[in-house]
C-alpha positions in Angstrom: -78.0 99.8 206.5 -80.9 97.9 207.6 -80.9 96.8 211.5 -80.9 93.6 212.2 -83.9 93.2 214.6 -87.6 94.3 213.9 -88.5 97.8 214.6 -92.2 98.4 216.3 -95.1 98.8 214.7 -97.5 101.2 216.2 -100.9 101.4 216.0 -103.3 103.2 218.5 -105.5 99.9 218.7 -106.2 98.6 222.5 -103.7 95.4 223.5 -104.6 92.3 225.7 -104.4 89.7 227.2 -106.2 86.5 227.8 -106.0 85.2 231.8 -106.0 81.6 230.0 -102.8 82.3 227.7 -100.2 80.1 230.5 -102.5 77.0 230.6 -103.0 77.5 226.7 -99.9 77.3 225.4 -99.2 74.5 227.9 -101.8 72.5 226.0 -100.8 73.7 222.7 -97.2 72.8 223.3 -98.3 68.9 224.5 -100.8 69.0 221.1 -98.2 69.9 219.3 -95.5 67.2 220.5 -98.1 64.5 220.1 -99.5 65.6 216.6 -95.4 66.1 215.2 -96.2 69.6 214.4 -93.7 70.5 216.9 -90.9 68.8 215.4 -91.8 70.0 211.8 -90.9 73.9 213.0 -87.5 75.2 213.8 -87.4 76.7 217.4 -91.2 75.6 217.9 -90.4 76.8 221.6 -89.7 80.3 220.4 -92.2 81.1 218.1 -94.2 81.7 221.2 -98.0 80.9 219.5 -99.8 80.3 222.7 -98.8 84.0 223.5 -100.0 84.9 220.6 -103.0 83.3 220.7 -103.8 85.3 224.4 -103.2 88.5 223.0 -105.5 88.2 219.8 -108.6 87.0 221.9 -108.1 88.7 225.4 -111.9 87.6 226.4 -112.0 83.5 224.4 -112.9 80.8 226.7 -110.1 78.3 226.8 -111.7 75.9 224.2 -111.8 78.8 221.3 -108.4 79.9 222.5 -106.8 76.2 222.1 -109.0 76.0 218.6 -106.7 79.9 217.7 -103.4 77.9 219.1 -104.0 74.8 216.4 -104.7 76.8 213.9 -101.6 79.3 214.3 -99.6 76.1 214.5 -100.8 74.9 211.4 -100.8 78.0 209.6 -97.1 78.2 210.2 -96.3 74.8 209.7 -98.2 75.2 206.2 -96.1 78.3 205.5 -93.1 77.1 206.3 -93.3 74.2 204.4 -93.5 75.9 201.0 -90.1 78.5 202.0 -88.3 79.1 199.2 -85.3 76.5 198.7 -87.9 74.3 201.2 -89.1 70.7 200.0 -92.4 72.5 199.1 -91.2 75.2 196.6 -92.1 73.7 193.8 -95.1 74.2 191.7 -96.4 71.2 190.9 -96.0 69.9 194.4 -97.8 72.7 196.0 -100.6 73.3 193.7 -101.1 68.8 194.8 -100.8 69.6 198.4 -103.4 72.4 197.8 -105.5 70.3 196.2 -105.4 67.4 199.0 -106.2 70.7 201.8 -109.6 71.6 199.3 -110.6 67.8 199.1 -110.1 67.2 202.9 -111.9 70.3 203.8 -114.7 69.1 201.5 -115.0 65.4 203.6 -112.9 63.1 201.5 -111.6 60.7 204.0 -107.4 60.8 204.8 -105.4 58.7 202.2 -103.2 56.4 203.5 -100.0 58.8 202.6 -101.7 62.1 204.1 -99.1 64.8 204.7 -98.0 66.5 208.1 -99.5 69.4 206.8 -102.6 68.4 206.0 -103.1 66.3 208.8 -103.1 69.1 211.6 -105.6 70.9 209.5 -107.7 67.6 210.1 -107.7 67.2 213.4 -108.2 71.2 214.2 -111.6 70.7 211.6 -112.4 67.7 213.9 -111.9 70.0 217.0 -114.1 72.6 215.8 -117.2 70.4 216.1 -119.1 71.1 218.7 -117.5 74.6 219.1 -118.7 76.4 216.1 -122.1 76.5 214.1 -122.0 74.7 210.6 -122.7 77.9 209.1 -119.0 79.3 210.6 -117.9 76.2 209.2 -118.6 76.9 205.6 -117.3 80.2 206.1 -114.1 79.2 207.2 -113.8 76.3 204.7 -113.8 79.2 201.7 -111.1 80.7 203.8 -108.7 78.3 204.3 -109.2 77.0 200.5 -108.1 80.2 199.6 -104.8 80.3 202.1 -104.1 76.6 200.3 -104.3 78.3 197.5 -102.7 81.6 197.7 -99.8 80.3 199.0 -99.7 77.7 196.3 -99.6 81.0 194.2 -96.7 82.9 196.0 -94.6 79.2 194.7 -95.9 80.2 191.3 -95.1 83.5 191.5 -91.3 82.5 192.7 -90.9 80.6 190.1 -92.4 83.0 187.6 -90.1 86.1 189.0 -91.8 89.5 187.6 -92.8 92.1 190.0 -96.8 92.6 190.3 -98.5 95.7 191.3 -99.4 96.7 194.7 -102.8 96.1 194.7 -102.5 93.3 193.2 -100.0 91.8 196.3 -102.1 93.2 198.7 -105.3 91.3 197.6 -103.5 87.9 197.2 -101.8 88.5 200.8 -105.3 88.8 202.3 -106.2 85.3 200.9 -102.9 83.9 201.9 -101.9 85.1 204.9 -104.8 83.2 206.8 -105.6 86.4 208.9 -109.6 85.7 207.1 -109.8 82.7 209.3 -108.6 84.6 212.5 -110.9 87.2 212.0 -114.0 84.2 212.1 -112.5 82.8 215.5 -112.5 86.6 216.4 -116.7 86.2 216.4 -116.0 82.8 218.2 -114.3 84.7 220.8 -116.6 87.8 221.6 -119.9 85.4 221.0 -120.4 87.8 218.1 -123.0 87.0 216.1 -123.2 89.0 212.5 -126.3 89.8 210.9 -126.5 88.1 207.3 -127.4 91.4 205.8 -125.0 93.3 207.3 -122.1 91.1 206.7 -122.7 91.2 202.9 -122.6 94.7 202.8 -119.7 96.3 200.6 -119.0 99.0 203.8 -119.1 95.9 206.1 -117.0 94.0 203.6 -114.4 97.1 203.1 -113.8 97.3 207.4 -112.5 93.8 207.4 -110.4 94.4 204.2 -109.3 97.5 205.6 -107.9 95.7 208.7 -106.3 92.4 206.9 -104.2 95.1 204.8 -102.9 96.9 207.3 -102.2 93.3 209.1 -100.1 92.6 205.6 -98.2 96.1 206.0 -97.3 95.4 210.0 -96.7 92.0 209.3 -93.9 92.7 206.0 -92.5 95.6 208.1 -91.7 93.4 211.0 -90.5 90.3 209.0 -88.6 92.7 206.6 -85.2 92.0 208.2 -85.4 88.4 207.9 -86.9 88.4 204.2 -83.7 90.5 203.4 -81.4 87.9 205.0 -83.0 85.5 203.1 -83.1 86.7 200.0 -86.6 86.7 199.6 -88.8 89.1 197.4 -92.6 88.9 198.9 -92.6 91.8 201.2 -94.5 95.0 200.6 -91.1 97.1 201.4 -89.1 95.3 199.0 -91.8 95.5 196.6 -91.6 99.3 197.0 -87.7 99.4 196.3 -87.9 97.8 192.9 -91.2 99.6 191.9 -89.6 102.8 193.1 -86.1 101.9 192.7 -85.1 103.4 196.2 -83.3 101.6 198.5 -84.6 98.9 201.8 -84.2 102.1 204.2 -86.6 104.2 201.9 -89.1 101.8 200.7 -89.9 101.1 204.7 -90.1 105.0 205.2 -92.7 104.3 202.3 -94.7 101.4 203.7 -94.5 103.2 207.3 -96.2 106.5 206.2 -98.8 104.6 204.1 -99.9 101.9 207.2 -100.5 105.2 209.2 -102.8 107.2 206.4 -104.3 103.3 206.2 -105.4 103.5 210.0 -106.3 106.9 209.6 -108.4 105.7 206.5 -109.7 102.6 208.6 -111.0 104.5 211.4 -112.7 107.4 209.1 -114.4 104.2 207.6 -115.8 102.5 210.8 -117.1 105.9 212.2 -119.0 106.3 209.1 -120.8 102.8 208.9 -121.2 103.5 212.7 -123.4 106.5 211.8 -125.0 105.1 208.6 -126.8 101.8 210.4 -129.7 101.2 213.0 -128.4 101.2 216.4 -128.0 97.5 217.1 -126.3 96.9 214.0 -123.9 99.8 214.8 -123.4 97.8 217.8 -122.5 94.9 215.7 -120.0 97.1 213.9 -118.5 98.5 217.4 -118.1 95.2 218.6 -116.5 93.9 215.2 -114.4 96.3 215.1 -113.2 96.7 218.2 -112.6 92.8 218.4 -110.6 92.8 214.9 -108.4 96.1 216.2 -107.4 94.0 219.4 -106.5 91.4 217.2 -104.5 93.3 215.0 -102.8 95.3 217.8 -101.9 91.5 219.2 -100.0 90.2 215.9 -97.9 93.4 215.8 -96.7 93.3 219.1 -96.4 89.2 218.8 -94.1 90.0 215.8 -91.9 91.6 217.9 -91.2 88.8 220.3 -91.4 86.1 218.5 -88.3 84.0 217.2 -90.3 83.3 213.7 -89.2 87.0 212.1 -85.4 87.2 213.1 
């Protein structure tokens, strides 16, 4: 028997948070009641995102922790609008909606019938000017064309049934969870400024990986109970029991004792591109690290509070 509230995920990653976090989700809450994003989530009061927000970026100045807050808000509003049985969960309609996300992101100018949910995306790129460099920009437009777009595929894949391979869930869950994007404000937040060279590198590359999969495995784990209850098949555990053919209690045993060899893996792999690189881009890599472990260590213990998994 599976319990009906999330059990803890632990990681040995230092927690925080930021002194703004109150006044944040103050604004975030009077953002979100003007913009309607408020009134497009069930219980927007308790899924607590101005928290969460303070504990991802203990050390962001207010303006990049509002920035985090509207673009939590419209990550889940985006999510939750393509649930299956939801308005959204239908191919055709989410692949268009996609489609609107890419061509807004790329400057075309609002139809006259713009959608709720690409809307708030709108007005968050329109907030980020004047906060963030162009180049973050083009980074973060790749990123959040490929959240459009992998969540347009998890409607696909619903509709499709079949069960796919682990490897190949964990690669679409880091382009559709929208943890990419989070770990760009992360460099917002620390004034963290990455080396062209060094963020092209496949070591560099594999660190980030490394931490948006074990953000997919804490994230499943927590929402497991809900998924269940739901009857809904995308979650790592879940995906265990059919590959495996062991029961829900099992499979999360499974996904438990593989997140742990993953942060064992994780920190065996920042220690040795520590040791491999000049001493100011190990710096880099300290500081990277230590700002996407914080981060992490905030969406696990955010999972556990919020209203959004039970």
């Amino acid at each position: 028997m599976v319990p009906m509230s999330p059990t803890p995920v632990e990681l040995p990653f230092r927690a925080g948070l930021n002194p703004h976090t109150d006044a944040c989700g103050r604004r975030l809450d009077e953002w979100a009641r003007r913009t309607g994003a408020s009134a497009a989530v069930s219980a927007w009061a308790g899924y607590r995102l101005g928290p969460l927000a303070g504990r991802l970026f203990p050390t962001a100045s207010p303006a990049v922790l509002d920035l985090t807050g509207r673009y939590l808000t419209w990550l889940c509003v985006y999510d939750d609008h393509f649930d299956p049985g939801s308005q959204g969960d239908r191919l055709p309609y989410a692949s268009a909606v996609a489609r609107d996300v890419v061509n807004m992101l790329r400057g075309a100018p609002p139809p006259p019938d713009e959608q709720l949910v690409v809307a708030l995306l709108r007005y968050w790129r329109d907030d980020v000017v004047g906060v963030a460099s162009p180049e973050w920009w083009r980074r973060c437009v790749v990123d959040l064309a490929q959240v459009a777009r992998g969540i347009t595929d998890e409607v696909g894949a619903r509709a499709r049934g079949g069960t796919p391979d682990v490897e190949a869930y964990l690669a679409h869950r880091r382009r559709s969870m929208g943890i990419t994007v989070l770990t760009n404000l992360m460099e917002l937040a620390e004034h963290l400024e990455v080396p062209d060279d060094l963020r092209v590198r496949y070591r560099f590359q594999d660190l980030r990986s490394a931490v948006l999969d074990m953000a997919s495995v804490g994230n499943d784990l927590i929402s497991l109970r809900k998924e269940v209850r739901a009857g809904e098949s995308h979650n790592l555990v879940l995906l265990m029991c059919r590959t495996r053919g062991c029961d829900v209690v099992e499979g999360e045993k499974i996904v438990r004792d593989w997140l742990a060899r993953m942060v064992v893996d994780y920190l065996a792999l920042k220690g040795e591109l520590r040791l491999s690189l000049p001493a100011a881009e190990a710096e880099v890599v300290t500081r990277y690290a230590g700002g996407l472990e914080t981060m992490l260590r905030g969406m696990v213990d955010w999972g556990m509070e919020t209203s959004r998994y039970r």
